[in-house]
C-alpha positions in Angstrom: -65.0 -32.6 18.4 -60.9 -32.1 19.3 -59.0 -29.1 18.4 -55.3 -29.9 17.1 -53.1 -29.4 19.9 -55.1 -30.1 23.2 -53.8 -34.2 23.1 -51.3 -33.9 19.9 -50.0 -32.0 17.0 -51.2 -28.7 16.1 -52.3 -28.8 12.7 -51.9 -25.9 10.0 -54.6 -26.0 7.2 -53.0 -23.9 4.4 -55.2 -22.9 1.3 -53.9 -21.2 -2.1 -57.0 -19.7 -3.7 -57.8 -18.1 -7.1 -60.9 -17.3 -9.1 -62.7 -20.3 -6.6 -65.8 -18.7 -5.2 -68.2 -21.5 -7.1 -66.8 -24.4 -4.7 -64.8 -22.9 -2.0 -67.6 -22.2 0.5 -68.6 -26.0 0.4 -64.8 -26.9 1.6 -64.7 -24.1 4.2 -67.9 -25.6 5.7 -66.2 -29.4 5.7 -63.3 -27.5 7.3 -65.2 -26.5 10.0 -67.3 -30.1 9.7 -63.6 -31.5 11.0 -64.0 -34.1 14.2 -60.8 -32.6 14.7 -60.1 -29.1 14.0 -57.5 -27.3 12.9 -55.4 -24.8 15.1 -55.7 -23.1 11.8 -56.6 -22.0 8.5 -54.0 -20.3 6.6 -55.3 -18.5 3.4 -52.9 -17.3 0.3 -54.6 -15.4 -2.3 -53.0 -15.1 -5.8 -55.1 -12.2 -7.5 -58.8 -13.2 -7.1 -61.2 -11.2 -9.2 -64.1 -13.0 -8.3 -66.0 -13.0 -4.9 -63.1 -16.1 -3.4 -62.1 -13.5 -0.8 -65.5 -12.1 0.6 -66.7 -15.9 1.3 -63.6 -16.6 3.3 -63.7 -13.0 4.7 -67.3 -14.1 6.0 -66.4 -17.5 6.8 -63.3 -16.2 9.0 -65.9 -14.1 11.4 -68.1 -17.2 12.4 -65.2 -20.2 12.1 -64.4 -22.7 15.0 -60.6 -21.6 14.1 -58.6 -19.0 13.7 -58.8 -17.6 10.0 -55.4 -16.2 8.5 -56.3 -14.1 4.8 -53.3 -12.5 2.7 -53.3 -10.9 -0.7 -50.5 -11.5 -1.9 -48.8 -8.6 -3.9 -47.7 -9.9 -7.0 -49.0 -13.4 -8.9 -46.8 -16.2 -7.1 -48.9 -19.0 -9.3 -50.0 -22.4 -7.9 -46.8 -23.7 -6.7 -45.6 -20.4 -5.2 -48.8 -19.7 -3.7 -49.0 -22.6 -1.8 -45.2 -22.8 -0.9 -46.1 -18.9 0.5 -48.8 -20.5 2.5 -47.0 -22.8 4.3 -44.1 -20.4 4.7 -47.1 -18.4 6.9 -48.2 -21.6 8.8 -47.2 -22.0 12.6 -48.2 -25.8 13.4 -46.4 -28.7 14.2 -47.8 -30.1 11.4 -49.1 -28.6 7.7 -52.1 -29.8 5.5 -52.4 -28.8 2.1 -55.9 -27.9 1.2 -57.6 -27.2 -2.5 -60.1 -24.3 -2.9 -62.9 -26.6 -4.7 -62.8 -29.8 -3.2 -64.3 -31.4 -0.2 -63.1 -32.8 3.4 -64.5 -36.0 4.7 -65.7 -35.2 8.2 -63.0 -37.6 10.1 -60.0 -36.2 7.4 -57.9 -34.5 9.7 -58.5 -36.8 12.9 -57.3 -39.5 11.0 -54.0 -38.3 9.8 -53.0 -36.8 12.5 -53.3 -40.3 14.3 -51.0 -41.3 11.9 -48.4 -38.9 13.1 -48.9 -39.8 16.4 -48.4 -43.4 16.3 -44.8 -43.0 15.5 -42.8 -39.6 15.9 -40.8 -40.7 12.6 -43.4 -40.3 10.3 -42.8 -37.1 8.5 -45.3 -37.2 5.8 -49.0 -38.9 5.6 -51.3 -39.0 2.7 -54.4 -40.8 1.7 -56.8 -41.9 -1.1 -59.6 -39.6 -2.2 -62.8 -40.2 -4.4 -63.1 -37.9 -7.7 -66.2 -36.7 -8.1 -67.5 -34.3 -10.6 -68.8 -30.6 -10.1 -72.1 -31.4 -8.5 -69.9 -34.5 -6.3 -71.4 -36.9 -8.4 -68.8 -39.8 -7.4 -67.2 -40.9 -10.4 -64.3 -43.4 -9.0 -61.2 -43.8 -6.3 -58.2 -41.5 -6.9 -55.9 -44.8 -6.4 -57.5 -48.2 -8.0 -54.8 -49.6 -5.9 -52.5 -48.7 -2.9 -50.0 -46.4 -4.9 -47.1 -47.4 -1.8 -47.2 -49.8 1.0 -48.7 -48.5 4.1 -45.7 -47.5 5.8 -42.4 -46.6 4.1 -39.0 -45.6 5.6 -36.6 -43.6 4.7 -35.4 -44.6 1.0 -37.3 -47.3 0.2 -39.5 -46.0 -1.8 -39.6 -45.6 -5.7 -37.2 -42.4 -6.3 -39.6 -40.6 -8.5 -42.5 -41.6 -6.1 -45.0 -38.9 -5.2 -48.2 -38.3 -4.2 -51.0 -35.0 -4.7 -50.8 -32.3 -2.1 -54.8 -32.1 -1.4 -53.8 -35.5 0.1 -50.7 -34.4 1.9 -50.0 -33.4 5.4 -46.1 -33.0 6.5 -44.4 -32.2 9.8 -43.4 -28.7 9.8 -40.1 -29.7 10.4 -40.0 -30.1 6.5 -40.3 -26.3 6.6 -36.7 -25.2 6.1 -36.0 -27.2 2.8 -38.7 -24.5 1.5 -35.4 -22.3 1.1 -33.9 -24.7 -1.8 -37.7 -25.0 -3.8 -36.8 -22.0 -6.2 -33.6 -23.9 -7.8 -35.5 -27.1 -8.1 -36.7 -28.5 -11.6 -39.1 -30.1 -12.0 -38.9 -34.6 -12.4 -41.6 -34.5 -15.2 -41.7 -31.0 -16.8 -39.0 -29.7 -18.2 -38.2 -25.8 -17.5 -40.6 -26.1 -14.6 -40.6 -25.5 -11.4 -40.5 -28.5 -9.3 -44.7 -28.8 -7.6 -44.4 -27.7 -4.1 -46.2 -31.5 -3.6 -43.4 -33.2 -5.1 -41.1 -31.1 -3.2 -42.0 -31.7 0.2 -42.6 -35.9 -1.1 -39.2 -35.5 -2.0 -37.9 -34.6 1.1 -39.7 -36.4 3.4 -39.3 -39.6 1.1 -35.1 -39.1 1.8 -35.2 -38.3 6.3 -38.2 -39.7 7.5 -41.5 -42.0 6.8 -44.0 -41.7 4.8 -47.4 -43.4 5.7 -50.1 -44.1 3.2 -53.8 -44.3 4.5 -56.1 -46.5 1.9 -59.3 -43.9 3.1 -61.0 -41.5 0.5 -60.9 -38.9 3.5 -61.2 -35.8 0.4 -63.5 -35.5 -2.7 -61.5 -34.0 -5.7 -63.6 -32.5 -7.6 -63.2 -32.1 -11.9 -64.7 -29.0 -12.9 -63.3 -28.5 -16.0 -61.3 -25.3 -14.2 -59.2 -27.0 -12.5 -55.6 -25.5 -12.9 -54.1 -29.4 -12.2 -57.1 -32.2 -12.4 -56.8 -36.0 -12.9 -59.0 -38.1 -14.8 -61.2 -41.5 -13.9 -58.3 -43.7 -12.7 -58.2 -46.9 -13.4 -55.6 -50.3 -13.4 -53.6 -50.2 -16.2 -54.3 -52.4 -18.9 -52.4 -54.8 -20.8 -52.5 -52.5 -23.8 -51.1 -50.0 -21.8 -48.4 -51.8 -19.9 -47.1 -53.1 -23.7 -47.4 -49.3 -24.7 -45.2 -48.3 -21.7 -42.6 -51.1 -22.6 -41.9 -49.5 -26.4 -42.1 -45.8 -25.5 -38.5 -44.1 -27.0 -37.2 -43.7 -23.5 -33.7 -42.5 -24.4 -34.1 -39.1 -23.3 -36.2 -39.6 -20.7 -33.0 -41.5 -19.0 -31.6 -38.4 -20.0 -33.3 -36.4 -18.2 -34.0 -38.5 -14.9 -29.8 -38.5 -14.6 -29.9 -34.7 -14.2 -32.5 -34.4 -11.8 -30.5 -37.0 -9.9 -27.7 -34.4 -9.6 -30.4 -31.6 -8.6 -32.1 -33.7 -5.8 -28.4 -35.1 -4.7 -27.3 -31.5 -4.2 -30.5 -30.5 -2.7 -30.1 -33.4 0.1 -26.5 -32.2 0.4 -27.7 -29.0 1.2 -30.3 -30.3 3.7 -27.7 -31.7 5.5 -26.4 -28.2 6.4 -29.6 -27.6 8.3 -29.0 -26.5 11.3 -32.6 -26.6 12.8 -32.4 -30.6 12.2 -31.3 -32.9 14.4 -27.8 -35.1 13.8 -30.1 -37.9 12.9 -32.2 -35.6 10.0 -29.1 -34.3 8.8 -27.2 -37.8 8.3 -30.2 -39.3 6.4 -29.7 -36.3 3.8 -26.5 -37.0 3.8 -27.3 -40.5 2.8 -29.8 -39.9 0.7 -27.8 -37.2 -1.1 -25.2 -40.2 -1.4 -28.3 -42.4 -3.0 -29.2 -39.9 -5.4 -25.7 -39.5 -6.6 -25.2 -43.3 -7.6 -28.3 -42.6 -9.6 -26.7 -40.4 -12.2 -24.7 -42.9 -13.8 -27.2 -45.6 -14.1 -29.3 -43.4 -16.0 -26.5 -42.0 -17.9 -25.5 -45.3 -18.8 -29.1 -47.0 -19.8 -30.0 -43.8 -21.8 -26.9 -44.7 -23.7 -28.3 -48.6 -24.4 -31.6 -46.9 -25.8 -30.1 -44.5 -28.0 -29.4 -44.5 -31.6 -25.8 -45.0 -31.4 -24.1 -48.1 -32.7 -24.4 -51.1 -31.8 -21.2 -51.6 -30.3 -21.3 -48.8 -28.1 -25.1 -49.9 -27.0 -23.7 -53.3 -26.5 -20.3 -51.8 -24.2 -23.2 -49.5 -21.4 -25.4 -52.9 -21.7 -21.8 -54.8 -20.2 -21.1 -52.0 -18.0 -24.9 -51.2 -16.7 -24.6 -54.8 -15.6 -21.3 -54.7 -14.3 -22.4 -51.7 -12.0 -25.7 -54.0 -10.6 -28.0 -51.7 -12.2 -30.1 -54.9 -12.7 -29.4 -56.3 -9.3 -31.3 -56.9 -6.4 -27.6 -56.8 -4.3 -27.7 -53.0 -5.5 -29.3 -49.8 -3.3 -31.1 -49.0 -6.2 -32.2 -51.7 -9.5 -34.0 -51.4 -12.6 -34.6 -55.4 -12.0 -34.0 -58.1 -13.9 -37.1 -57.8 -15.9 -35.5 -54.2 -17.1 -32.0 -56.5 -18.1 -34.3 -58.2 -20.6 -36.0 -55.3 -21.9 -32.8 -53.0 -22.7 -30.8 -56.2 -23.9 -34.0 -56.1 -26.7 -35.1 -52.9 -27.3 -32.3 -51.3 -26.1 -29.1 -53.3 -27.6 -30.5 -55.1 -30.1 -33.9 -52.9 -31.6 -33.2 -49.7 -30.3 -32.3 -47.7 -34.0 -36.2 -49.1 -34.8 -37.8 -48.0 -31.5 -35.8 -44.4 -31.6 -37.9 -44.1 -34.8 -41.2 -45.5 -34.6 -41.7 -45.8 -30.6 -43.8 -43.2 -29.3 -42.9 -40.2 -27.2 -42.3 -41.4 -23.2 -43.2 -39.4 -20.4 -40.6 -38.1 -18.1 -41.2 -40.8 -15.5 -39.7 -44.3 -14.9 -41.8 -46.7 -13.0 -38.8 -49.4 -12.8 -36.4 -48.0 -10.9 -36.7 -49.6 -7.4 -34.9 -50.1 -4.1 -33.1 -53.3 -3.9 -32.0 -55.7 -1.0 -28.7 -54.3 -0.9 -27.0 -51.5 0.9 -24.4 -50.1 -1.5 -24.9 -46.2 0.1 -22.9 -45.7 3.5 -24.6 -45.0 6.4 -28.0 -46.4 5.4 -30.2 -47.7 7.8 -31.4 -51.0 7.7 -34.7 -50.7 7.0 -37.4 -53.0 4.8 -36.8 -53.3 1.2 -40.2 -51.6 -0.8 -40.3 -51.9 -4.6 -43.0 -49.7 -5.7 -44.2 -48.0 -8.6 -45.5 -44.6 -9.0 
């Protein structure tokens, strides 16, 4: 058994609890379990009424680690409570951790490898196995790799994310925690943007992310779960079809103005002063890549609309004109999206507004192409995934 930072990275376990003292003892003991252990365990507490508090309290005097506990004064909820935690956290790198589920023993040994192997990686995550409340295994968190194994810097799907009991970052992520207040959130309107997504986001724009294909965590559904996922499962062909007829309209909407939020947000990033000249560029880039987005969307929410046909058939001309189909462009729809809007969207798009169903806030299309239409952009591997 290693301790984070002897050979390596120092690694920061932070915890957000609540109202968890029927599950949190048996992650505190796979904490400890660790072949690796963590320089620390930082522990945010949002208003337990429960007993959540006196099991870490009594798990804190006989722990391997060092045991950090704060009350916090005033309900932050989930998002903030976590975001508080890390904003506590003093390693090199940070590992979000879940109250109720479960840490495979090699968990933390095996990520922080990860890091290790290449100093640009600023973000790794991995599969995990749902299980339910006794950790009865019901079925992979990922029926299939979700990204490629390693990603670099803009090449992945722009609303990409991942879970943060599968996250670890560098804590040189740490300083964009200023800008999370003003940040919306991609898939909830009038939300606050999941300090998960957040930290995806960023890492996604100035570094690599690597995915591990390992069930190193249990997630456990317990029915109190304050964010829980069902069995997962490939999509059927029922379901892509059902995907391909939503009324996406104002989803495109939507997606262009969180363009302009995470374009300004990289902007911002670029100000950093704690950053390197190589950090900062790539948010410059990417707040460059984000940018471009807005009038793609802007554009193909127009061709789904419900305005006339003329006009539907004029942002179909121009879409195309600006590559938003091409595989010459940063970013593409593809050519498989051309096909789509030129039916549902120019030609069917009055009956689809009507009887097409509601569409989530998401867009698995939108893709990096081969091309390199944002200055300043690396060379790197062109990845098209979807989320």
């Amino acid at each position: 058994m290693t301790e984070a930072g002897d050979n390596g990275p120092r690694i920061s376990v932070v915890m957000a609890t609540y109202n968890g003292s029927a599950h949190i003892r048996e992650q505190l003991d796979s904490l400890a379990a660790q072949t690796c252990l963590p320089a620390e365990l930082v522990v945010t507490d949002d208003g337990s009424t429960d007993a959540t508090l006196d099991i870490v309290a009594d798990f804190a005097r006989k722990a391997p680690f060092p045991v950090q506990i704060h009350r916090n004064a005033q309900r932050l909820g989930y998002k903030g409570n976590f975001m508080h935690a890390v904003s506590l956290s003093s390693g090199d790198l940070i590992s979000f951790c879940d109250q109720d589920d479960f840490w495979k023993s090699d968990n933390l040994e095996r990520v922080r490898q990860a890091f290790m192997n290449d100093p640009d990686v600023m973000m790794v995550f991995h599969n995990a196995h749902l299980v339910n409340e006794r950790r009865v295994p019901i079925s992979p968190f990922y029926a299939t790799p979700p990204v490629p194994p390693v990603s670099r810097p803009l090449t992945l799907q722009p609303w990409c994310f991942s879970y943060g009991f599968m996250q670890t970052f560098r804590a040189d992520l740490k300083p964009s925690a200023a800008l999370w207040a003003r940040m919306g959130d991609h898939y909830n309107p009038g939300k606050e943007m999941g300090h998960d997504l957040f930290f995806f986001l960023v890492a996604s724009g100035i570094g690599t992310i690597v995915y591990l294909d390992d069930e190193l965590t249990e997630y456990r559904l317990h029915g109190g779960n304050t964010v829980g996922s069902g069995k997962r499962t490939k999509p059927t062909f029922v379901d892509r079809w059902r995907y391909r007829l939503e009324d996406r309209a104002d989803t495109y909407r939507y997606l262009a103005r969180m363009t302009v939020q995470d374009s300004n947000m990289f902007a911002d990033l670029a100000q950093t002063a704690s950053w390197s000249e190589t950090l900062r560029a790539r948010a410059r880039t990417a707040a460059e890549a984000w940018r471009e987005l807005e009038p793609l969307y802007t554009t193909r929410a127009e061709i789904c609309s419900g305005s006339s046909l003329p006009r539907r058939i004029a942002a179909f001309v121009r879409l195309v004109r600006e590559g938003g189909y091409s595989e010459r462009s940063f970013w593409t729809f593809g050519n498989r999206a051309m096909y789509k809007d030129l039916v549902l969207g120019v030609l069917l798009a009055p009956l689809v507004r009507r009887y097409g169903r509601e569409s989530s806030r998401t867009d698995r299309a939108c893709r990096r192409g081969h091309g390199h239409g944002v200055t300043q952009t690396q060379t790197v591997p062109a990845q098209a995934v979807a989320a």
